[in-house]
C-alpha positions in Angstrom: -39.2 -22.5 -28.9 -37.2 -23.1 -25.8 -33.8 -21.4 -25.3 -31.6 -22.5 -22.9 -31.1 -20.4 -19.7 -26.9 -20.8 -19.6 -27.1 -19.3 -23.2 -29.4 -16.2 -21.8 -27.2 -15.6 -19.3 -24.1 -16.4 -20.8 -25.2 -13.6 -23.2 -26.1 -11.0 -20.3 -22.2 -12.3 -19.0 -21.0 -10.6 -21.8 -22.3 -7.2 -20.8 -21.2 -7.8 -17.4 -17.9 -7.6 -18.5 -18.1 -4.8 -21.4 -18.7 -2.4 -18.1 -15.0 -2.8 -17.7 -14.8 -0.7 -20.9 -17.8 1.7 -20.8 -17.9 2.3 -17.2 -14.1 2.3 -15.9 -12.4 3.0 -19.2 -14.6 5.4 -21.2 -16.5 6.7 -18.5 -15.8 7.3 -14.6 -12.0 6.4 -14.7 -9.9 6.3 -17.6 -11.1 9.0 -19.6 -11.2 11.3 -16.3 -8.0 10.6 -15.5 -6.7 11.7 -19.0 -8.4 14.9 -19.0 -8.7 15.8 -15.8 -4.8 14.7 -14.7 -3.0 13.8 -18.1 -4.0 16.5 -19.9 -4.5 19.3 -17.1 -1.5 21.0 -18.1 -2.1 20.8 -21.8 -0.5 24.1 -23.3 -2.7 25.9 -25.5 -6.5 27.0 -25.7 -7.9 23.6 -26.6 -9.1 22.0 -23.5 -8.3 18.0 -23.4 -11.9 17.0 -22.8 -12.5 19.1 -26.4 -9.5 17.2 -27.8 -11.4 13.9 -26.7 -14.6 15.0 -28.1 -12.9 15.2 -31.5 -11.2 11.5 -31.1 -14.3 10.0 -30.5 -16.1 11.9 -33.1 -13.3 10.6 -35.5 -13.7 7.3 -34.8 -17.3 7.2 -35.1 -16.9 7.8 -39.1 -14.5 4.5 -38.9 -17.0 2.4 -37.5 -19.5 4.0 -40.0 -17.2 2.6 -42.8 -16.4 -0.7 -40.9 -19.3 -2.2 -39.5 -22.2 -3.2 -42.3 -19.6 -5.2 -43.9 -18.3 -6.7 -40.9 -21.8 -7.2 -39.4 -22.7 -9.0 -43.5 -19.7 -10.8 -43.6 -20.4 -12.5 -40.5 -24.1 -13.2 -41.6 -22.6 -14.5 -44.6 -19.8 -16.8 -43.1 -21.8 -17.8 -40.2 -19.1 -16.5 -37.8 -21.2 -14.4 -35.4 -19.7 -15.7 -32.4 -16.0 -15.4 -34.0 -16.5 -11.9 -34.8 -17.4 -10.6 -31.1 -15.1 -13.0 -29.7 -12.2 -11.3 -32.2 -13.3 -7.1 -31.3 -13.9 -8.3 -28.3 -10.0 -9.5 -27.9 -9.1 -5.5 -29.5 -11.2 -3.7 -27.1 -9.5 -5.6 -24.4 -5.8 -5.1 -25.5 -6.5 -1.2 -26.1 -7.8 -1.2 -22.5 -4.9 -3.0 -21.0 -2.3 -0.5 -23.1 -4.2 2.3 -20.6 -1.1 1.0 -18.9 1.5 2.8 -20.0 -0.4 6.6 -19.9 1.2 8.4 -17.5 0.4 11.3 -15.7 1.7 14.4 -17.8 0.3 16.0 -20.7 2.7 14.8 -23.3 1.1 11.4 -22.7 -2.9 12.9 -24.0 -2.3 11.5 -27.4 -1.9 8.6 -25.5 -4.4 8.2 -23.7 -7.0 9.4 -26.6 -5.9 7.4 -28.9 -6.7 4.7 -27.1 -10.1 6.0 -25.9 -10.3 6.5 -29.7 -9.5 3.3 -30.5 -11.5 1.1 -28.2 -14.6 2.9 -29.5 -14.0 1.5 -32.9 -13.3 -1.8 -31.9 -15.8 -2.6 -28.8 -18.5 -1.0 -31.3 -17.9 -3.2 -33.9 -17.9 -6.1 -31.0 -21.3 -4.9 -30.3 -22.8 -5.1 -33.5 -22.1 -8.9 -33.8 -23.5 -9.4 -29.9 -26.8 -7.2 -30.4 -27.0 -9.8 -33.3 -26.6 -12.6 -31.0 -30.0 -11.3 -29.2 -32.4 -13.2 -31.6 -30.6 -16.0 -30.7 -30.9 -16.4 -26.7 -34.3 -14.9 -26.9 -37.7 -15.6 -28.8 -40.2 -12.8 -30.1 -42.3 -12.8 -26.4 -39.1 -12.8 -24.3 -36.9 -10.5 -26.4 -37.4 -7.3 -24.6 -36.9 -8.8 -21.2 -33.8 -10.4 -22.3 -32.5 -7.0 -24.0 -33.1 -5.3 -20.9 -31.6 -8.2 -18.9 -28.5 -7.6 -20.9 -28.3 -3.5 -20.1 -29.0 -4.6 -16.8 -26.3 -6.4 -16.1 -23.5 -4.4 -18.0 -24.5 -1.2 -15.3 -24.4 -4.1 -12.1 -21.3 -5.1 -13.5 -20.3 -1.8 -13.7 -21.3 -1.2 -10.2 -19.7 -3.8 -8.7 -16.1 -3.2 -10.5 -16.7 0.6 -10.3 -16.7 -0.6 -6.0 -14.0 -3.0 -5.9 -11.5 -0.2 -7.7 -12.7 2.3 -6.2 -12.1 0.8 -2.8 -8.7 -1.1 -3.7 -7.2 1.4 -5.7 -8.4 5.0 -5.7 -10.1 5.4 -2.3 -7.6 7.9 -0.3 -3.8 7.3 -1.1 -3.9 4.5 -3.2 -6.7 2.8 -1.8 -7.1 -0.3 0.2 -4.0 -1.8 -1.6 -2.4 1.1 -0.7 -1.0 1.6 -4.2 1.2 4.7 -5.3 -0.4 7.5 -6.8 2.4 9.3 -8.0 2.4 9.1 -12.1 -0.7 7.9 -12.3 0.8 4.3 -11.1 -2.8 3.9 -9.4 -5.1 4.3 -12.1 -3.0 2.9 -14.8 -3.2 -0.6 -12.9 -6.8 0.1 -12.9 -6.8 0.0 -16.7 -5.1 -3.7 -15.8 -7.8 -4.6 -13.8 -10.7 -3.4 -16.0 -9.0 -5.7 -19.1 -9.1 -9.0 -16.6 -12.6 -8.3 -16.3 -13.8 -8.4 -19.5 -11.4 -11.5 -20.0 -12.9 -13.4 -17.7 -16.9 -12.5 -18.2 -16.7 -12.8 -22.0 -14.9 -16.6 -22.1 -19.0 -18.1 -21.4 -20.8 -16.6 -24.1 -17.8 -18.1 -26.7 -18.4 -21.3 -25.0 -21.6 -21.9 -24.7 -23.9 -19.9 -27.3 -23.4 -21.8 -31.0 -22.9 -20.1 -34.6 -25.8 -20.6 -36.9 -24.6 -21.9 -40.5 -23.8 -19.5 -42.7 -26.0 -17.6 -44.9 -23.8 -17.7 -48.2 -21.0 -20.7 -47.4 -18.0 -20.4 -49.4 -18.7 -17.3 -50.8 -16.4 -14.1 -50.3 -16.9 -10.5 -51.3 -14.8 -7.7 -52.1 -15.0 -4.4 -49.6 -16.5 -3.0 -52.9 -19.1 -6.0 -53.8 -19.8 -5.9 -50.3 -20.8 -2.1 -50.5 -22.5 -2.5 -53.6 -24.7 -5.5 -52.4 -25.2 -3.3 -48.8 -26.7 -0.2 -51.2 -28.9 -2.9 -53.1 -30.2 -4.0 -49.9 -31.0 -0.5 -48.2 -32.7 -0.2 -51.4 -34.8 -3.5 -50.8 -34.9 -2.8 -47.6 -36.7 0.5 -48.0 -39.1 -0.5 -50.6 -40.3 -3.6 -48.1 -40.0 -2.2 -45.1 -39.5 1.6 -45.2 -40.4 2.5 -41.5 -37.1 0.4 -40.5 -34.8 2.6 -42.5 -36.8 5.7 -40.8 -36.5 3.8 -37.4 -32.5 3.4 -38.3 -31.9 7.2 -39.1 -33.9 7.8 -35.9 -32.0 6.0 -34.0 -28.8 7.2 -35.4 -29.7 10.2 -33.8 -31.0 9.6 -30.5 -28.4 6.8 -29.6 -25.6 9.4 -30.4 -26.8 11.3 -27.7 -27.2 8.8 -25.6 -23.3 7.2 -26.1 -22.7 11.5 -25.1 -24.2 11.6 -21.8 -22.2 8.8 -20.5 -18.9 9.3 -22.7 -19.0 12.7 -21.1 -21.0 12.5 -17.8 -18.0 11.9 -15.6 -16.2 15.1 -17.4 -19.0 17.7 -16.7 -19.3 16.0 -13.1 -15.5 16.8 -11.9 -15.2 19.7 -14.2 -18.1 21.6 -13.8 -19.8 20.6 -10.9 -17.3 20.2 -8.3 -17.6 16.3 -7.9 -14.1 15.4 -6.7 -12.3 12.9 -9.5 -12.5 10.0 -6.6 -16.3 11.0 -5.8 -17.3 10.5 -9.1 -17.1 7.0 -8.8 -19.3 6.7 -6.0 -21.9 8.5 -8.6 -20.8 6.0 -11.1 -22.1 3.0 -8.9 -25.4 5.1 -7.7 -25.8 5.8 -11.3 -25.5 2.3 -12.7 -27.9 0.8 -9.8 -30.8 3.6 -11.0 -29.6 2.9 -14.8 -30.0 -1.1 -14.3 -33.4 -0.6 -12.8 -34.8 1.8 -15.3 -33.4 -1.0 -18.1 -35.1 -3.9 -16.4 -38.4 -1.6 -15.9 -37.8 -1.1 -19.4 -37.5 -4.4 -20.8 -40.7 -5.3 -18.6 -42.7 -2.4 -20.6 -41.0 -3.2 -24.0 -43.2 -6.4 -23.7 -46.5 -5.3 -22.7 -46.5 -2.3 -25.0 -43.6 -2.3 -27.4 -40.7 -0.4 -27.6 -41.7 3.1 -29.3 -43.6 4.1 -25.9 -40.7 3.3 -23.9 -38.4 5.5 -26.4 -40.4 8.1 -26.4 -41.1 8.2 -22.7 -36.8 8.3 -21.9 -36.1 10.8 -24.4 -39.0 13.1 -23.1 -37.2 12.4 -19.6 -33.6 12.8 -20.5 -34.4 16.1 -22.2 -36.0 17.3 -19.0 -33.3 16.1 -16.8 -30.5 17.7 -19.3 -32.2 20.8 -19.5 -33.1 21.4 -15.6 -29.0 20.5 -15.4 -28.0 23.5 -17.6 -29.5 26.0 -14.9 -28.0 24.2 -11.6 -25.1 24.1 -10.2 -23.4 22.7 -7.1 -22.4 18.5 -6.3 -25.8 18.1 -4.8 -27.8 19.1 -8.1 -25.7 16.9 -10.3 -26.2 14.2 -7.7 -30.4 14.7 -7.9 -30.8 15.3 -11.8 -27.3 13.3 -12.9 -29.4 10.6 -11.5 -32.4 11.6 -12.6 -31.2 11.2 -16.3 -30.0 8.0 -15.4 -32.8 6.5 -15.3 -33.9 7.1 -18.5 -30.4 6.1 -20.4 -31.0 2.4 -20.0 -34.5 1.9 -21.2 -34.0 3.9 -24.4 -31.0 1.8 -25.0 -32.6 -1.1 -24.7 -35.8 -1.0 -26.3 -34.0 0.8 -29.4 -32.0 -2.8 -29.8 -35.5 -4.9 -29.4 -37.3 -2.5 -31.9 -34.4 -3.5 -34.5 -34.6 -7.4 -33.1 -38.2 -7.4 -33.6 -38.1 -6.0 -36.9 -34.9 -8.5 -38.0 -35.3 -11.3 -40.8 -33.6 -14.6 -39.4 -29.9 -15.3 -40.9 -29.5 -11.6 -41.6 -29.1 -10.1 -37.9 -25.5 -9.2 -38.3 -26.1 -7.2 -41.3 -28.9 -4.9 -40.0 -27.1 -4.4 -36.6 -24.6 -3.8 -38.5 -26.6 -0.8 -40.4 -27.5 0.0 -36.6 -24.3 0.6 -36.0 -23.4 2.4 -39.3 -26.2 4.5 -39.3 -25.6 5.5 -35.4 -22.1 6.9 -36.5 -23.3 8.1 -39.9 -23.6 11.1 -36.9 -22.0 9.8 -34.1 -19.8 12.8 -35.0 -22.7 15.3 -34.1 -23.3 14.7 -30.2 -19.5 15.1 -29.5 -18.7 18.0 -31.9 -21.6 19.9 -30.3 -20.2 19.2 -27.2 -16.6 20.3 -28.0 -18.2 23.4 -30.0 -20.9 24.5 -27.1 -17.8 23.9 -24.7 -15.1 26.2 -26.3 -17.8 28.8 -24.5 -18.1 27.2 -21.8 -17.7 23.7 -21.0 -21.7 23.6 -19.3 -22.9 24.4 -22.2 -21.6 21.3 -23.8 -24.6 19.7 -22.3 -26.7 21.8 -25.1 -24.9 19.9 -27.6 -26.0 16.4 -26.3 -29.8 17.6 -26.1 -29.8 19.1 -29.8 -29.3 15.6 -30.9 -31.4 14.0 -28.3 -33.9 16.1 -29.4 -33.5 15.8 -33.5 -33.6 11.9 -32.5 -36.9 12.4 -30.8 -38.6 14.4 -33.3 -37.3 11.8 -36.5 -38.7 8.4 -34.4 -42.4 10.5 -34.1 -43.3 9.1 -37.3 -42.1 5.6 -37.0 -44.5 3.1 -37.0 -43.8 0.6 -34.0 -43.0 -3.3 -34.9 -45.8 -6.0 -34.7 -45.9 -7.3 -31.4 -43.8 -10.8 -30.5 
């Protein structure tokens, strides 16, 4: 079977533009600028990087409620497309409200909230687009196309992660020469960054179909919809146990991952003496060694599957975390920050085409959905560490991320890999 390149790469598009949101918004940007500016001033002994580690641990247990019903109902109604195209729409209006944060600490709620709140709904996006991989790829192609994908949501990250850095934050203002006072600077970045995704999602609602649905007509209840879930995990474990081990696995590992980048840019300004408009230049350095360890990835996931590739990042990313806990200094962050990089992309990916690979056809939404359930089943655990390890000192946060990094590692040793495409 054929698929059509404009599909493909209306799919990878759509990563392209999520880097608005992971890169400038939760990562290198937004978030820095709320807890490095908003909330510097923030009376009282909680630190506002711990107060985001909470937020995002919160909204991890909404997406765990949220998204196997919204992944099965889409199955069911045969509204894949429809679904991403409507969390899609939410991530990009909680982005744009990044507006109105301004620069003083009664404004963290703000500013966290929102952080908060674009996890839930650009998560539940995702689980209706990883289920759209099946579609734009075939069993030979599918890790190439995954990593494609990651690729192109760090070189879109890269790109963006430039143009604002050189328009809008370089200096005074940047290029534009924009104020700075209030935050005007940065909160017209969060503008920018919701354009973005605008404009780089609109192909992949145009041009990649729905399949019919699964079940048309029927409807279910949140409860009949929870029931029928734990009859299928039941099912699903009796037929195919090693993907229920492969989802609690992952669970683990890909909470740690989501850490390292939710709270990269943090630990760079904070702890390692990258200046707030310097870490953006490590954003783009980081996304250009993160795209080519995802598309050296993908390459692998194809010739030898995707548990030797999972295996091989974690192994990396615990070494890189660790030898980061004893250095200090811009210049160490810049060598092992990057270092870890290049293992983030290729774990990612090949954790989506071990799920894709193991997927029944017409029921993609639902077991990505399960990804995602199961991934914040815990997603509380990476980012509670964190805050917890960080109340002593915020370094030491970085403990937190490879105690779940290295639980995941340990749990995916006795999954059995999928049959090859």
């Amino acid at each position: 079977m054929s698929i059509p390149r404009r599909q493909v790469v209306a799919w990878g598009l759509w990563d392209w533009g999520s880097s608005a949101y992971t890169t400038i918004f939760l990562t290198f940007v937004f978030s820095v600028y709320v807890t490095d500016s908003v909330g510097a001033d923030l009376p009282g002994t909680v630190g506002a990087e711990t107060w985001l580690a909470w937020a995002i641990g919160a909204a991890g247990f909404v997406i765990a409620v949220l998204a196997p019903v919204m992944g099965q109902a889409a199955d069911r109604g045969g509204h894949v497309v429809r679904s991403t195209a409507v969390w899609t729409a939410l991530t990009i209006v909680a982005t744009a409200l990044g507006f109105f944060v301004q620069d003083d600490w009664r404004w963290l709620w703000l500013g966290v909230l929102l952080l908060a709140l674009g996890s839930v709904t650009f998560e539940i996006a995702e689980v209706s687009y990883n289920a759209l991989l099946a579609r734009v790829s075939t069993p030979a192609t599918i890790g190439r196309v995954s990593g494609f994908g990651w690729s192109m949501g760090y070189f879109g990250g890269i790109v963006l992660l430039l143009l604002v850095y050189v328009l809008l934050i370089a200096g005074e203002g940047g290029a534009l020469g924009l104020a700075t006072e209030n935050g005007w600077n940065i909160r017209v970045v969060a503008l920018v960054a919701a354009a973005w995704f605008v404009l780089a999602a609109i192909p992949l609602f145009v041009l990649v179909p729905e399949r019919p649905p699964i079940a048309p007509g029927e409807r279910l209840s949140a409860a009949a919809a929870y029931r029928k879930l734990v009859r299928d995990l039941r099912e699903l474990y009796r037929t195919s146990p090693h993907t229920v081990y492969f989802l609690g696995a992952s669970a683990l590992f890909r909470d740690g991952l989501a850490a390292v980048f939710t709270f990269g840019a943090v630990l760079a300004v904070t702890v390692y003496g990258i200046g707030a408009a310097d870490v953006l230049i490590f954003g783009v350095a980081a996304n250009v060694v993160s795209a080519l360890g995802a598309l050296s990835g993908g390459w692998l996931d194809d010739r030898i599957g995707p548990k030797p590739v999972i295996v091989g990042s974690l192994v990396g990313l615990l070494a890189a975390g660790t030898i980061l806990l004893f250095v200090s200094g811009p210049t160490m962050f810049w060598i092992f920050g990057l270092f870890l990089c290049l293992f983030v992309g290729p774990a990612q990916s090949s954790s989506r085409t071990f799920l894709g690979r193991l997927c029944p056809p017409g029921h993609e939404g639902q077991l990505f959905g399960l990804y995602a359930t199961t991934g914040r089943a815990v997603s509380f655990l990476a980012p509670t560490l964190f805050g917890v390890f960080a109340l002593v000192s915020p370094k030491l946060g970085i403990l937190g991320i490879l105690v779940v990094l290295a639980a995941g590692l340990a749990a995916l040793w006795r999954v059995r890999s999928p049959a090859p495409g």
